[in-house]
C-alpha positions as CSV (number, residue, x, y, z in Angstrom):
1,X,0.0,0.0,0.0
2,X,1.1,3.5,-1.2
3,X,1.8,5.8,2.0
4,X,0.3,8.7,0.0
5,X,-1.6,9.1,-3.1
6,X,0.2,9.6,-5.9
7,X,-0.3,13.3,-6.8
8,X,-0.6,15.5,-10.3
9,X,3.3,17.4,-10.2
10,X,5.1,19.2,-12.6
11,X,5.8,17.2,-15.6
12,X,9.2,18.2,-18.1
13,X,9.4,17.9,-22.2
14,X,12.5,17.0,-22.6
15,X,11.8,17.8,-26.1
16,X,13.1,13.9,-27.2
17,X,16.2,13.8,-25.1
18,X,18.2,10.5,-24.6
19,X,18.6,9.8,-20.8
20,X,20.8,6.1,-20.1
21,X,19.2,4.9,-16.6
22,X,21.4,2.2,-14.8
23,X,19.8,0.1,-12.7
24,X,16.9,1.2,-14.3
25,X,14.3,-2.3,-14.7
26,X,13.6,-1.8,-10.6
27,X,13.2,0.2,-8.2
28,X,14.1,3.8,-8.2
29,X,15.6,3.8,-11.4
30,X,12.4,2.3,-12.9
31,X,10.3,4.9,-11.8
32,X,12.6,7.5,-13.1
33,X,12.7,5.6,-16.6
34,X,8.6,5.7,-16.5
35,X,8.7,9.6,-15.2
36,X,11.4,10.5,-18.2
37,X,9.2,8.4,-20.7
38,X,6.3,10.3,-19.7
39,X,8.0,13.8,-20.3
40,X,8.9,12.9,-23.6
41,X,12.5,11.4,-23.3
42,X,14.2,8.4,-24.9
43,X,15.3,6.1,-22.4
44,X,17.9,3.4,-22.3
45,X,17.8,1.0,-19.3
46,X,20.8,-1.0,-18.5
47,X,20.8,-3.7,-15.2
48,X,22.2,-6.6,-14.2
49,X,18.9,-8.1,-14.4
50,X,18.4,-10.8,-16.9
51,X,14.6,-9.6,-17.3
52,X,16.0,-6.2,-18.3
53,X,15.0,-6.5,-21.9
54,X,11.7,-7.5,-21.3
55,X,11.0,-4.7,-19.0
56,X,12.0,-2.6,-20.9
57,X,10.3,-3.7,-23.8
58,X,7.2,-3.1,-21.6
59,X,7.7,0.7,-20.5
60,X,8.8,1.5,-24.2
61,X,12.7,1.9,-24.1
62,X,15.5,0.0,-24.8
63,X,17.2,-2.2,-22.4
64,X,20.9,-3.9,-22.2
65,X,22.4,-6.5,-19.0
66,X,24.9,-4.4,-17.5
67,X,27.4,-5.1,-14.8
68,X,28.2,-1.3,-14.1
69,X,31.4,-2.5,-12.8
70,X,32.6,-3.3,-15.6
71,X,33.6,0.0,-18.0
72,X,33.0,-2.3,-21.2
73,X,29.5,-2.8,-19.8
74,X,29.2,1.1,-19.2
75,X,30.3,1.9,-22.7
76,X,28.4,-0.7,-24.4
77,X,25.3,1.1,-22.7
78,X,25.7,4.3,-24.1
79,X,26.8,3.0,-27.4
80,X,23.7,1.4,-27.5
81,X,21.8,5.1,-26.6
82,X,23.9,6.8,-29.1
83,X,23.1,3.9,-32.3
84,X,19.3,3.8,-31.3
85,X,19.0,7.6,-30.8
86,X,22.1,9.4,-32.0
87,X,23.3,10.9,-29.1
88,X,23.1,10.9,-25.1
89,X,21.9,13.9,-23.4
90,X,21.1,12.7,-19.8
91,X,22.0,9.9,-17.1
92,X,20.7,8.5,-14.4
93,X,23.7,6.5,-11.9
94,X,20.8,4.2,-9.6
95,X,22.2,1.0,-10.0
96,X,23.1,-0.3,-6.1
97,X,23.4,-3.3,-3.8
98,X,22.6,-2.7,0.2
99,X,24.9,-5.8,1.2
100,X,25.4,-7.1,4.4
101,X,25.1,-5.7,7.7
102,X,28.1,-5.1,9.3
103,X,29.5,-2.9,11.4
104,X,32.7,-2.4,11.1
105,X,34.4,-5.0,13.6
106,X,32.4,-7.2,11.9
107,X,33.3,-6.2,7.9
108,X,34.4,-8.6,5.5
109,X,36.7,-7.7,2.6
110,X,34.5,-9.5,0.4
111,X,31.1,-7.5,1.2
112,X,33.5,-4.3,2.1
113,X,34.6,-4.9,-2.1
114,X,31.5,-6.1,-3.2
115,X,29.3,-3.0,-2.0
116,X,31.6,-0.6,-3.0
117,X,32.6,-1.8,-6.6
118,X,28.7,-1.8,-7.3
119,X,27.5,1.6,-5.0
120,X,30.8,3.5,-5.4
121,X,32.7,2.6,-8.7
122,X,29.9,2.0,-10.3
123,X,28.7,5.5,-10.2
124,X,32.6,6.5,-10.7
125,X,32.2,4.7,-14.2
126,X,29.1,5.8,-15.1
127,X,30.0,9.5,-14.6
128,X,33.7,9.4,-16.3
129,X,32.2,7.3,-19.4
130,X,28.8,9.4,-19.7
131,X,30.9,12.7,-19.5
132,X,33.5,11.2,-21.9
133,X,30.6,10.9,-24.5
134,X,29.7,14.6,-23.2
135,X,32.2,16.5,-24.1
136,X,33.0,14.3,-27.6
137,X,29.1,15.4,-28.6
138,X,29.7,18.7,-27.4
139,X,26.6,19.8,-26.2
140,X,26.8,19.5,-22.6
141,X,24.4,17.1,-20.5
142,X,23.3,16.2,-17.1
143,X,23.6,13.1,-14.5
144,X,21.8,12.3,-11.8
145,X,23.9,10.3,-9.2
146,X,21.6,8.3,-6.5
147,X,23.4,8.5,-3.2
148,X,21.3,7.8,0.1
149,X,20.5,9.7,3.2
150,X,23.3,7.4,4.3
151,X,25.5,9.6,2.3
152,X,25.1,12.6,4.3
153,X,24.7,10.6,7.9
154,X,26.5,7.3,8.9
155,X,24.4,4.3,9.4
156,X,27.0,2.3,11.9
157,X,25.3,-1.0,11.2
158,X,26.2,-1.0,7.7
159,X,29.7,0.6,7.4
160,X,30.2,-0.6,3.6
161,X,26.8,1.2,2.6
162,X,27.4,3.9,4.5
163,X,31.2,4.6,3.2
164,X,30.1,4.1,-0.7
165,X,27.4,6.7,0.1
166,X,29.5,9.1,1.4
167,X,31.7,8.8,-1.2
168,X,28.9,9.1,-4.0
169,X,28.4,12.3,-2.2
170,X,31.6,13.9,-2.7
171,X,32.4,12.6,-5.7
172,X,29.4,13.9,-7.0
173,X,30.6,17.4,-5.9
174,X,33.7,16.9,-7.9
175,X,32.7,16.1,-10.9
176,X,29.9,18.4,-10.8
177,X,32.3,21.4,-10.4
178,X,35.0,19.7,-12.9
179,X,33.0,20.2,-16.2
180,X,30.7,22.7,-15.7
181,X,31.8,25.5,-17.7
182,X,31.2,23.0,-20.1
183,X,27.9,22.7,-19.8
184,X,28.0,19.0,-17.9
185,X,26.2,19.1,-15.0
186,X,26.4,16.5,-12.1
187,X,24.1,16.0,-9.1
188,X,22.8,13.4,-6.5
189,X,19.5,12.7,-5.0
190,X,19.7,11.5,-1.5
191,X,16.8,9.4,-0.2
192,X,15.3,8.3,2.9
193,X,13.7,4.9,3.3
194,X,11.3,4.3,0.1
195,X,8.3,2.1,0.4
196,X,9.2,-0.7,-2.6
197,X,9.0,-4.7,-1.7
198,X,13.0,-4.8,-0.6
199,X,12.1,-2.8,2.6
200,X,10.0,-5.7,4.7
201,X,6.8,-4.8,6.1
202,X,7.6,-5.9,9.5
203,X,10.1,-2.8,9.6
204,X,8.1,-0.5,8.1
205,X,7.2,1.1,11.0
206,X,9.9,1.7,12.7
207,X,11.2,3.3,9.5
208,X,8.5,5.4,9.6
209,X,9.2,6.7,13.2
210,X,12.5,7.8,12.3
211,X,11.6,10.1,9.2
212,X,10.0,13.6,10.9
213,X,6.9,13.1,8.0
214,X,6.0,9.8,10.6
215,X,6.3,8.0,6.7
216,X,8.5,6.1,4.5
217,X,8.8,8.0,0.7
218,X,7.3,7.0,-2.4
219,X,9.7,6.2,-5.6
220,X,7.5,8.3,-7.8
221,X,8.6,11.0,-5.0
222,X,12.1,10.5,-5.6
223,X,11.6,10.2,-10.0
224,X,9.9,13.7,-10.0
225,X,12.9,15.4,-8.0
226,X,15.6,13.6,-10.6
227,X,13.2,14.8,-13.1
228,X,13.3,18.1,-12.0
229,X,17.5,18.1,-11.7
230,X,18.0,16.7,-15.2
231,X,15.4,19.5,-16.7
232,X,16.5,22.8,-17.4
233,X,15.0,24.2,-14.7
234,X,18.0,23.1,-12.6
235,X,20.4,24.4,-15.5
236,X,22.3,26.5,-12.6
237,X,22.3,23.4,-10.1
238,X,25.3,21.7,-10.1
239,X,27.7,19.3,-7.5
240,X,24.4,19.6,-4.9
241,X,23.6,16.7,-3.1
242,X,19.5,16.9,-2.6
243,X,17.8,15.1,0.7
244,X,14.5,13.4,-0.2
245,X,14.1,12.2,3.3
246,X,11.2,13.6,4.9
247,X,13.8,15.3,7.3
248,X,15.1,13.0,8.2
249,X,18.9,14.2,8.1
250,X,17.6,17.2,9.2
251,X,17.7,16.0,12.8
């Protein structure tokens, strides 16, 4: 069940622009494909999913498996965007893992490497390769990193989630700031806890007590603000790293 209703909000042409979304056939980075297809985008979907072709093939883009931490994968992704569409004007870094919960006298290497090659490098990839492409078209562009509320405060029960976070954060202010006389503009959406079926309904309460709305967020919620950072309307936004966390880092 939806916390809230989903409600009318400002809807972007992006007048046919090509947006590559990476972990884009769930979760957030689904909803943001559906919200940029609505406001008259073409979208490319990459994931690691093997349905990813099929889902796309339902919401009307294209799709591609991707492993985003592999560069080959990355480029492969936006070649694909460039020979469907001609160009790439927009990206969207969403692909992530949560891993285990450790603290960290309890991390493991393995989940330490495995969180952080998926949530941190990842993003790293997608960035340099997307901004690469940028600045051989030309005609600037704009990414969308998604970091976590985690970013900006440390969760201590998942030190690997927390740290890749943080570091999507700051890297996001870096290359945000590194092109953007250019035209290339880089920011990150921070969210709270969303209400999809990977956050258990046994803990959905307590997740609610801890945002200052008393609720969990909705991933249409967090679609219309990278929406809104990809339009034009955020053309002077750059390197900002947006809470969408019902205040929650605000206490």
């Amino acid at each position: 069940m939806a916390e809230v209703e989903l409600r009318k909000t400002v809807k972007y042409d992006f007048g046919g622009k090509v947006a590559l979304i990476t972990g884009g056939a769930s979760g957030l980075g689904l909803a943001t494909a559906k919200r940029l297809l609505e406001s008259n985008a073409k979208v490319v979907i990459a994931d690691y999913s093997d349905k990813v072709l099929e889902i796309a093939k339902e919401i009307g883009a294209e799709g591609i498996k991707c492993n985003v931490t592999s560069e080959a994968d990355i480029k492969a992704a936006i070649d694909l965007a460039v020979e469907k569409f001609g160009e790439i004007n927009l990206a969207v870094a969403s692909a992530g893992i949560g891993g285990a919960n450790n603290a960290i006298g309890d991390e493991t290497l393995e989940n330490w490497n495995l969180v952080n090659g998926v949530d941190y490098t990842g993003v790293m990839l997608t960035d340099k390769c997307v901004i690469q492409k940028f600045r051989e078209q030309g005609k600037g562009g704009a990414i969308v990193n998604l970091a976590s509320m985690f970013g900006l405060v440390a969760v201590p029960s998942n030190v690997a989630y927390s740290a890749a976070k943080g570091g999507v954060v700051n890297m996001t202010k870096a290359a945000g700031t590194a092109y953007a006389a250019e035209g290339i503009r880089v920011n990150c959406v921070c969210p709270g806890v969303i209400n999809t079926p990977l956050v258990p309904e046994a803990e959905k309460d307590a997740y609610r007590k801890a945002h200052p709305m008393q609720r969990i967020g909705e991933d249409w919620e967090v679609a219309c603000i990278i929406a809104f950072l990809l339009s034009d309307d955020a053309r002077f936004i750059t390197g900002a790293a947006l809470p969408v966390d019902g205040g929650y880092t605000q206490v």
